[in-house]
N, CA, C and O of each residue as an XYZ file, in Angstrom:
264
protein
N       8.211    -19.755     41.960
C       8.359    -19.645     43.393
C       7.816    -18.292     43.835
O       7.582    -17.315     43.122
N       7.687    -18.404     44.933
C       7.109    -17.157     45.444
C       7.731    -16.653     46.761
O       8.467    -17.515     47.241
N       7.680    -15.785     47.324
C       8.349    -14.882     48.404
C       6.933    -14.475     49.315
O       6.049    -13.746     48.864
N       6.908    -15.055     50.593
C       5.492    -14.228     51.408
C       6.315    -13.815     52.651
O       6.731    -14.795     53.268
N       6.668    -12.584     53.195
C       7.645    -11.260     53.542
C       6.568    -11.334     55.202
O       6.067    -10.210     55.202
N       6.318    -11.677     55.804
C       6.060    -11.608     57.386
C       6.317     -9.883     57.778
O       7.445     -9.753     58.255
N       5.797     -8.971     57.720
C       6.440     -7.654     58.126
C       7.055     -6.682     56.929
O       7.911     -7.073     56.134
N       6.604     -5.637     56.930
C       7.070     -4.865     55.505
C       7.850     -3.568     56.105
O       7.398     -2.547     55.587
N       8.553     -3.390     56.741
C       9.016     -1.849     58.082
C      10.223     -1.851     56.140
O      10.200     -2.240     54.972
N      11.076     -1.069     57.199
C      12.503     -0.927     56.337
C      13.040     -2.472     55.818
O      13.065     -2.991     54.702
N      13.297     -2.763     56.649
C      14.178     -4.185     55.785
C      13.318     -5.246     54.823
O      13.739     -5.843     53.833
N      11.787     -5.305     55.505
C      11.399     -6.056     54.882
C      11.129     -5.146     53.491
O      11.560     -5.656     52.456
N      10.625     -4.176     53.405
C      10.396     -3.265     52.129
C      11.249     -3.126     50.700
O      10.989     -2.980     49.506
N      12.752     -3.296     51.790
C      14.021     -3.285     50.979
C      14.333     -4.502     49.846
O      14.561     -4.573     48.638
N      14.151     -5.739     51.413
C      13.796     -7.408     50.512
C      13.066     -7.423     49.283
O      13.534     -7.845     48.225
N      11.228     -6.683     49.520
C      10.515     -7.055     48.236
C      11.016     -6.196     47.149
O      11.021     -6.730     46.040
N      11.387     -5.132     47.214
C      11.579     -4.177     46.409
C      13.471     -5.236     45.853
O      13.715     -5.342     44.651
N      13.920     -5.504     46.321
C      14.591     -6.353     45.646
C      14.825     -7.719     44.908
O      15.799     -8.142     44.285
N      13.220     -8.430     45.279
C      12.733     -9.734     44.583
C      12.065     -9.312     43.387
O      12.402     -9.865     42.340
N      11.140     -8.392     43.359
C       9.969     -7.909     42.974
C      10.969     -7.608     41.563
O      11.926     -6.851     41.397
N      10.313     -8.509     40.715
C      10.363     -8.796     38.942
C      10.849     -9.851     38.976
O      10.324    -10.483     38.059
N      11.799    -10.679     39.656
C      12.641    -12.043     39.385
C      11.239    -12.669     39.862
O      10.683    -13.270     38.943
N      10.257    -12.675     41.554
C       9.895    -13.591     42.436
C       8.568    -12.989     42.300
O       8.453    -11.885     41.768
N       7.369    -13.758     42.825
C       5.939    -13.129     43.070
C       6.324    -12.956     44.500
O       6.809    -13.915     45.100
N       6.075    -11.347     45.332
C       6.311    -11.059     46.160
C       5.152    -10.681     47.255
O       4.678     -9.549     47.160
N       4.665    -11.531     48.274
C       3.566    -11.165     49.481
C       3.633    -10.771     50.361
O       4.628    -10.995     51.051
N       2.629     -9.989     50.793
C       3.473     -9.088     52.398
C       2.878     -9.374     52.987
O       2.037     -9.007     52.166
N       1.958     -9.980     54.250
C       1.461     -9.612     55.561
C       2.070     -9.208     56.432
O       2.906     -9.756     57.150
N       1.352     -7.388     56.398
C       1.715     -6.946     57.820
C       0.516     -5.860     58.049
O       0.167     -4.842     57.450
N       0.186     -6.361     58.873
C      -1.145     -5.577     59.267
C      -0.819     -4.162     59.640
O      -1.709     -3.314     59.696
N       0.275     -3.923     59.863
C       0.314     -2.075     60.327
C       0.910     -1.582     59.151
O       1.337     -0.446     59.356
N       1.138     -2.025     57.856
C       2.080     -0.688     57.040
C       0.659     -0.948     56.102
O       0.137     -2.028     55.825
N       0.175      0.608     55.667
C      -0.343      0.936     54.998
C      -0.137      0.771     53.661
O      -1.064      0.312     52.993
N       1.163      1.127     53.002
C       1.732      1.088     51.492
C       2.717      0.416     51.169
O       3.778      0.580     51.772
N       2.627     -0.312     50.355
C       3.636     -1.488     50.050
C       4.170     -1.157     48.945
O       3.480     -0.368     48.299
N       5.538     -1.583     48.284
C       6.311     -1.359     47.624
C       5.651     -1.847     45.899
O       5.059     -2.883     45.596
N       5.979     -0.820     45.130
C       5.246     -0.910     43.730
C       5.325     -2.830     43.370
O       6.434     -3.364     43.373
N       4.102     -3.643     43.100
C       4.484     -5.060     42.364
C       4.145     -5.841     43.774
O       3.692     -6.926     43.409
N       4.147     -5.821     44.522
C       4.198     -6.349     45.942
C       2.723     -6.660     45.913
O       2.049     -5.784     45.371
N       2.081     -7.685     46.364
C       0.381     -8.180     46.955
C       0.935     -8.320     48.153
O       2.068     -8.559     48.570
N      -0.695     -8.006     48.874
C      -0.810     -7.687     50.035
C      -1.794     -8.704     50.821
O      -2.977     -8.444     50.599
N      -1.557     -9.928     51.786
C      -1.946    -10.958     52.153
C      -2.791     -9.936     53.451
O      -2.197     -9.053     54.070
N      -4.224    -10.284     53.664
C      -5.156     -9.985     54.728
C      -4.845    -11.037     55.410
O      -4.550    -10.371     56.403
N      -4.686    -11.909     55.687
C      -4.231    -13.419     57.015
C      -3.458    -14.519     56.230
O      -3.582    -15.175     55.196
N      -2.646    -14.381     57.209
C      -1.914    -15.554     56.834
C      -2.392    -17.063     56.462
O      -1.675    -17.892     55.901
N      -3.419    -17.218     56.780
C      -4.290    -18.713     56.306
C      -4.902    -18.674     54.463
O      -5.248    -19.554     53.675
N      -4.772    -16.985     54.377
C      -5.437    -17.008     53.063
C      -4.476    -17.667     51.749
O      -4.882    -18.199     50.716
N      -2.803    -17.371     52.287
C      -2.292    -18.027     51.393
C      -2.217    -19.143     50.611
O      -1.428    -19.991     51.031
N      -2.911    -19.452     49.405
C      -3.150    -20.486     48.875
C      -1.988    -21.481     48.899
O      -0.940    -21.134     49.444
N      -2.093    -22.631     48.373
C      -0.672    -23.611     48.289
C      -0.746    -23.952     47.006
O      -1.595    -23.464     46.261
N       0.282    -24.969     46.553
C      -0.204    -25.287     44.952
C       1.651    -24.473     44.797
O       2.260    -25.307     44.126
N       2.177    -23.850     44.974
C       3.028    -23.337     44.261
C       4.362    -23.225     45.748
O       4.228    -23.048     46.959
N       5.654    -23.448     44.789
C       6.365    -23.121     45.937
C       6.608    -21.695     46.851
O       6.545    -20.530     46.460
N       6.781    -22.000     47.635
C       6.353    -20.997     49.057
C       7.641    -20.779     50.031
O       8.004    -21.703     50.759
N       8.419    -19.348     50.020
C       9.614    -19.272     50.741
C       9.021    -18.090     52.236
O       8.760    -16.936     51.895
N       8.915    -18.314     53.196
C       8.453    -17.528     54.357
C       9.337    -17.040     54.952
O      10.199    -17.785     55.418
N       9.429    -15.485     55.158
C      10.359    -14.435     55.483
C       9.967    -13.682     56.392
O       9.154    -12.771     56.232
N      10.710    -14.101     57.830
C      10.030    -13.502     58.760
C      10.902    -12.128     59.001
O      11.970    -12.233     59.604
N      10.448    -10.808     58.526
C      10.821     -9.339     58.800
C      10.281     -8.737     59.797
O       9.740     -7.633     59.744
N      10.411     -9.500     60.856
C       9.824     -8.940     61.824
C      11.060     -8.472     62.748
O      12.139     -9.050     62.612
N      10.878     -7.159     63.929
C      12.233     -7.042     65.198
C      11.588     -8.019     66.066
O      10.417     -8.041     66.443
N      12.704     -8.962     66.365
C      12.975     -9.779     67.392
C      11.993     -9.510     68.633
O      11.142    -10.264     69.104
N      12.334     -8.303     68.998
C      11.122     -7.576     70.154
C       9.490     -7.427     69.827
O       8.536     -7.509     70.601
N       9.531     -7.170     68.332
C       7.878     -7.116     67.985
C       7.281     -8.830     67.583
O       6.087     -8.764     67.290
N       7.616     -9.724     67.538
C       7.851    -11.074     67.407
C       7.038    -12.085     68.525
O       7.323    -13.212     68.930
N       5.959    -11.218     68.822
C       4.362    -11.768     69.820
C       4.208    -12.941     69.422
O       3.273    -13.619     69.849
């Protein structure tokens, strides 16, 4: 299974950094520069391949949520 993290700020960072060795952990978020050690980093959300199970984690604030 896999983990793809919508937003990487504080909470979401906290999430991968707490999957990350049990889960394969993905981030798209176009504004954080550095992602947590073990973590891949998704350029668009369409690139995510399928084929494998897929859990979507939206870490986004409610207010930033366009």
């Amino acid at each position: 299974m896999a983990v793809l993290l919508v937003g990487c700020g504080r909470m979401g960072s906290a999430m991968a950094r707490g999957w990350h060795g049990g889960e394969r952990v993905l981030v798209f978020d176009p504004m954080v520069e550095r992602l947590p050690e073990g973590v891949e980093r998704v350029e668009a959300l369409g690139s995510v391949a399928g084929g494998e199970d897929l859990v979507v984690v939206l870490a986004v604030k409610p207010q930033a949520f366009g």
